[in-house]
N, C-alpha and C positions, 0 to 999 in steps of 0.2 A: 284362161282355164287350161291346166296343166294334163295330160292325156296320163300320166304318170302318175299324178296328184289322183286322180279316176279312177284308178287301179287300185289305188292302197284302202281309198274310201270303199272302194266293193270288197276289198278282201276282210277290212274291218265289220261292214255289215255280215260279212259273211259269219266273220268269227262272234259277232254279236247276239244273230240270229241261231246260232247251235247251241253257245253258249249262256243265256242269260237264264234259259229253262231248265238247264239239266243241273247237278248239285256240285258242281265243278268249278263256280268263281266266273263272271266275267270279266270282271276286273282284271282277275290274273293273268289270263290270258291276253285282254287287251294290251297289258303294263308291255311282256314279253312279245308280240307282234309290234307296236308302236315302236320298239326298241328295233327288233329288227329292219320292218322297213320306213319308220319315221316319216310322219307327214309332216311336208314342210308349212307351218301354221302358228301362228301365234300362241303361247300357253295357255292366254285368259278362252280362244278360241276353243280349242280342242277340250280342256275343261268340261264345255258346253255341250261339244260335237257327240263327245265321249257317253253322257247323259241323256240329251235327246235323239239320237237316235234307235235307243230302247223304247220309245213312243210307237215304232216301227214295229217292235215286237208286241211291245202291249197292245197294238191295233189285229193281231194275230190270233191272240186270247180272246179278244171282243169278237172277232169271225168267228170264232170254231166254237165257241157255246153264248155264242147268241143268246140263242131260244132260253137256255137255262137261266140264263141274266138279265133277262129282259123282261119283267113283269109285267109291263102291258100288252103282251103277244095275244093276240086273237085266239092261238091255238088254246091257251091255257082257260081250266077252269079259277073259278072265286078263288080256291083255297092253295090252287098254285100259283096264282097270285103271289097272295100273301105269305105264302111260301118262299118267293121267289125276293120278296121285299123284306121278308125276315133275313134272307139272307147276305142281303148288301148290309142290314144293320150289323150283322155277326162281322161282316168287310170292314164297315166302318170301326165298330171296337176294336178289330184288332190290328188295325192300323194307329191308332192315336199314340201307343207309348212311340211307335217309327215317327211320327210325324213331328211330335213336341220336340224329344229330343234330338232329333236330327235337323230341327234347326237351330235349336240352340247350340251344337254341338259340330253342326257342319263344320264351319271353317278350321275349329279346334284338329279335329279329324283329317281336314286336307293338311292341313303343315306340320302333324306329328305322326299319322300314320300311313299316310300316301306314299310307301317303299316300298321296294322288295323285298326287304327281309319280312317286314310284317306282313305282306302278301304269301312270302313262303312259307313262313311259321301257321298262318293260319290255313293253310290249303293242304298243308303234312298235320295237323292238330287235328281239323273236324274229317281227315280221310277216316284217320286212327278212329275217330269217335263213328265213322261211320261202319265199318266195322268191327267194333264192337256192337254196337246197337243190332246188326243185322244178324250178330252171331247168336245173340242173346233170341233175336225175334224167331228164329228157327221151330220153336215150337210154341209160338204165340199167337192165341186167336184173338184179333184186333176188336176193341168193342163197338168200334165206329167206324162201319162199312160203308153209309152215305153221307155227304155235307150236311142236308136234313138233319143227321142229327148230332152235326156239335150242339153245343149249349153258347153261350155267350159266356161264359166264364173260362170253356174251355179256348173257347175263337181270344179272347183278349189275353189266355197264359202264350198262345201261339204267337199273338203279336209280341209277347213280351221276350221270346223266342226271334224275333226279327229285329230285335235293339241289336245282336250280335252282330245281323250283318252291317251293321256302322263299320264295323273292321273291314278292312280291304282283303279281302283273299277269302272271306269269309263264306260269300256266296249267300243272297240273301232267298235265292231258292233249296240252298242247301240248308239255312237255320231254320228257317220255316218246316219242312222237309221234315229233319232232324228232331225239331220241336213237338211237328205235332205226331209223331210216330211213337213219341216217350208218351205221349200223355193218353194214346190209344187208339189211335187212327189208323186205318191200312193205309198202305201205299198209295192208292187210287184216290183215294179222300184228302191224303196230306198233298199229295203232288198239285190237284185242282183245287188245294185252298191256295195254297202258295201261288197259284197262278195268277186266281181272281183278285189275291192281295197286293198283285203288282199294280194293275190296272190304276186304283187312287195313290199308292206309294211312287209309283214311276212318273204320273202327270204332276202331281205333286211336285216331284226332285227339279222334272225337264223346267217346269215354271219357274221354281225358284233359281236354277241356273240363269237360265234368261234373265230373270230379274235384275240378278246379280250383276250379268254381263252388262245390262245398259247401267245401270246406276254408275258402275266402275268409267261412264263416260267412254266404252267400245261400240262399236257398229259394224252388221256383217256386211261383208264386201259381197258381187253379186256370185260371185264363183264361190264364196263360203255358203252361202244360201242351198245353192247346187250340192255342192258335197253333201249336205247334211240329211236335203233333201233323198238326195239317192243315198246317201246308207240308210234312213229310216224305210225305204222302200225295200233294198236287200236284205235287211233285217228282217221285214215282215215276209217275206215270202221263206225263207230259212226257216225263221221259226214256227210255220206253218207248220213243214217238215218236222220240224226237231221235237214238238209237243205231239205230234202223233206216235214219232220214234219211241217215245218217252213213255206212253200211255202205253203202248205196245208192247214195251220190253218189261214193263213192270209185271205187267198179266201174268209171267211167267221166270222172273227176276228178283231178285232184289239188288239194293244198293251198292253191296259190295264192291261192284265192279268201278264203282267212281271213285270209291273211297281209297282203291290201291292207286289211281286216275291221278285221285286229289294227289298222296303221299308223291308219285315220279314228278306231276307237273313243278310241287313245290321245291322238289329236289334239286331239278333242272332250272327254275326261276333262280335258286339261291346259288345253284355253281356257276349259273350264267353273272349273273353281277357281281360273285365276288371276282371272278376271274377279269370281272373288266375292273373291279376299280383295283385290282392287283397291279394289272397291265396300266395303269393311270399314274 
């Protein structure tokens, strides 16, 4: 076990944990640190590493609203209940167009869109769209102030809003985000659907990774178990942080500020690789 190999895996939860929640790309960000300090790891591995350790943040989300997502809570009466059960279904609907298509579509997506360019183009594309959206929102009163009241039609346009983040760069808390803000929702409403839509879309992804991995006839070594272990742990303590930061800034925020985020990070992804495969 490499004391060095330790370091890059904390630094990856770190960057996992900030970024999986806010409208900014994990992906991109991972693509662009992996590059700088590269772990040294097998591809089929880190595939994997890269995926399940967002389990780490999804476990972040399950802490911090509990109570809201938990339907059999003592605290809760009859009708919050069913409140609370209505609302996994609206999770569930608008999860299934991510689910169908992204498996059919997985591996499509690793071997023609897993770059940089398509990372930068999309992280400069939905900045642009983010503000605009936000300029527009300026004197907009949102019709749907709490998750109570999407509809299921509205929860499954939102999943269909989350087919975009199949793209790399796209940031599937930024499409969610983005999607359900067009169709009426405040800030605080789209940010916490997008949260809770991780939770069945990310256990989902980590599963089928794994799957993948062993079919492919790979097996982790004990010190990849480690790794993976502690970035799903720094992931979740980060993203603790980062979904409070997040709830907080919006109170008195809007979007904008990720969206000019989005436009430099994609800038710098794309002057960084061209300039290497110049130098190449």
């Amino acid at each position: 076990m490499s004391i060095i190999e330790t370091l890059k895996v904390i630094v990856q939860g770190i960057v996992e944990g900030f970024t999986e929640w806010l409208p900014i790309s994990s992906t991109g960000h991972m693509i662009l640190v992996d590059e700088i300090i590269h772990m040294e790891q097998p591809k089929a591995y880190l595939d994997v590493f890269f995926v399940v350790i967002q389990l780490g943040a999804i476990l972040a989300v399950v802490l911090l609203y509990f109570d809201k997502l938990n339907p059999f809570s003592p605290k809760k009466k009859p009708a919050a209940r069913r409140g609370t059960i209505i609302l996994w279904m609206k999770i569930v609907v608008a999860c299934i167009p991510a689910a169908v298509l992204g498996i059919l579509f997985n591996d499509w997506m690793e071997e023609h869109l897993m770059n940089a360019y398509v990372v930068a183009a999309a992280l400069i594309i939905y900045g642009i769209l983010f503000i605009i959206l936000e300029t527009r929102n300026q004197n907009v009163d949102f019709s749907i102030q709490k998750t109570s009241q999407l509809t299921f039609q509205t929860a499954l346009y939102i999943g269909l809003f989350q087919l975009l983040s199949l793209v790399p760069g796209t940031s599937r808390s930024g499409s969610t985000i983005l999607g359900a803000m067009i169709l009426g929702c405040s800030r605080s409403v789209a940010a916490e659907f997008s949260f809770f839509l991780g939770i069945p879309v990310m256990f989902g992804a980590s599963l089928l990774k794994i799957v993948k991995f062993f079919l492919n006839g790979n097996s982790f070594t004990g010190p990849q178990v480690f790794y993976m272990l502690l970035g799903m742990i720094v992931a979740f303590f980060v993203s603790v942080y980062s979904i409070k930061f997040l709830m907080g800034y919006i109170r008195n925020h809007d979007f904008k500020f990720f969206g000019y985020y989005r436009i430099v990070l994609g800038i710098i992804v794309l002057a960084y690789f061209g300039i290497t495969a110049l130098a190449v």
